[in-house]
C-alpha positions as CSV (number, residue, x, y, z in Angstrom):
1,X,-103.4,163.1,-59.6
2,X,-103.8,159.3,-59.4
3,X,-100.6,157.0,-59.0
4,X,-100.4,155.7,-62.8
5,X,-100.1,159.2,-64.2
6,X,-96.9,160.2,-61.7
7,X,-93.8,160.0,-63.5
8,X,-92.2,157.3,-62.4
9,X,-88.9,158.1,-60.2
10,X,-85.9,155.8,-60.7
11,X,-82.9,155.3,-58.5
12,X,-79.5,157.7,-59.8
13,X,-77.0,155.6,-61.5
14,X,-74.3,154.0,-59.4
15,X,-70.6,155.7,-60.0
16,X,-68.7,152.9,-62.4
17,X,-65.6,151.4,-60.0
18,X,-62.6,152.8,-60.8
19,X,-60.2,150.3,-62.1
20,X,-56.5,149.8,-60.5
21,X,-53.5,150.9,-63.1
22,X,-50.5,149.1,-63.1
23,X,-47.8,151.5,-61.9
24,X,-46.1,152.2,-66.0
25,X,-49.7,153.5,-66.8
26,X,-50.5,155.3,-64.0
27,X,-47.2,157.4,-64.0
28,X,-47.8,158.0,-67.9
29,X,-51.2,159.5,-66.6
30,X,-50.0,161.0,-64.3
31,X,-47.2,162.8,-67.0
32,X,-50.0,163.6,-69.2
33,X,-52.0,165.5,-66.6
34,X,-48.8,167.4,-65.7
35,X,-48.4,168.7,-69.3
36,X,-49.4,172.2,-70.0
37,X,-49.0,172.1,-74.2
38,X,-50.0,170.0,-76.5
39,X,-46.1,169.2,-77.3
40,X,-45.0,168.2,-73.5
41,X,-48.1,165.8,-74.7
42,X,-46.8,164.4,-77.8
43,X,-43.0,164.5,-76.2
44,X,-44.4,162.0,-73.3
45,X,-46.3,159.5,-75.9
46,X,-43.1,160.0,-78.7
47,X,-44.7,161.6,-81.3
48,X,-42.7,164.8,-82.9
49,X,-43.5,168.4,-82.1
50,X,-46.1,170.2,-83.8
51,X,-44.6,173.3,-85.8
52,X,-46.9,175.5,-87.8
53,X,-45.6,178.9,-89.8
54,X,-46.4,180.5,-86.6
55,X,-44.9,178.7,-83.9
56,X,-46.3,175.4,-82.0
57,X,-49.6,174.4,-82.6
58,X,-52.3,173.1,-80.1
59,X,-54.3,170.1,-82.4
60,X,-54.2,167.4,-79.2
């Protein structure tokens, strides 16, 4: 095979740089990775419970 019909290898995409929080955002982050429902979730961003016929529902 000659050069020009080689694909052509390119160099891996560099990570993007993580951006600092300020401390109110990074502990809500850090509350919403904690939560194991999706209404610990909705209590943590003040929305109201989700209720279905049968119990809580999972929509987040």
């Amino acid at each position: 095979m000659s050069k020009s019909t080689q694909p052509r290898i390119s160099e891996p995409a560099a990570p993007p740089k993580r951006r600092r929080l300020d401390p109110d955002t990074q502990q809500l982050v850090e509350r919403l990775r904690s939560a194991r429902t999706a209404n610990e979730m909705a209590v943590i961003v003040g929305l109201k419970p989700i209720k279905g016929r049968s119990g809580p529902k999972i929509a987040y």
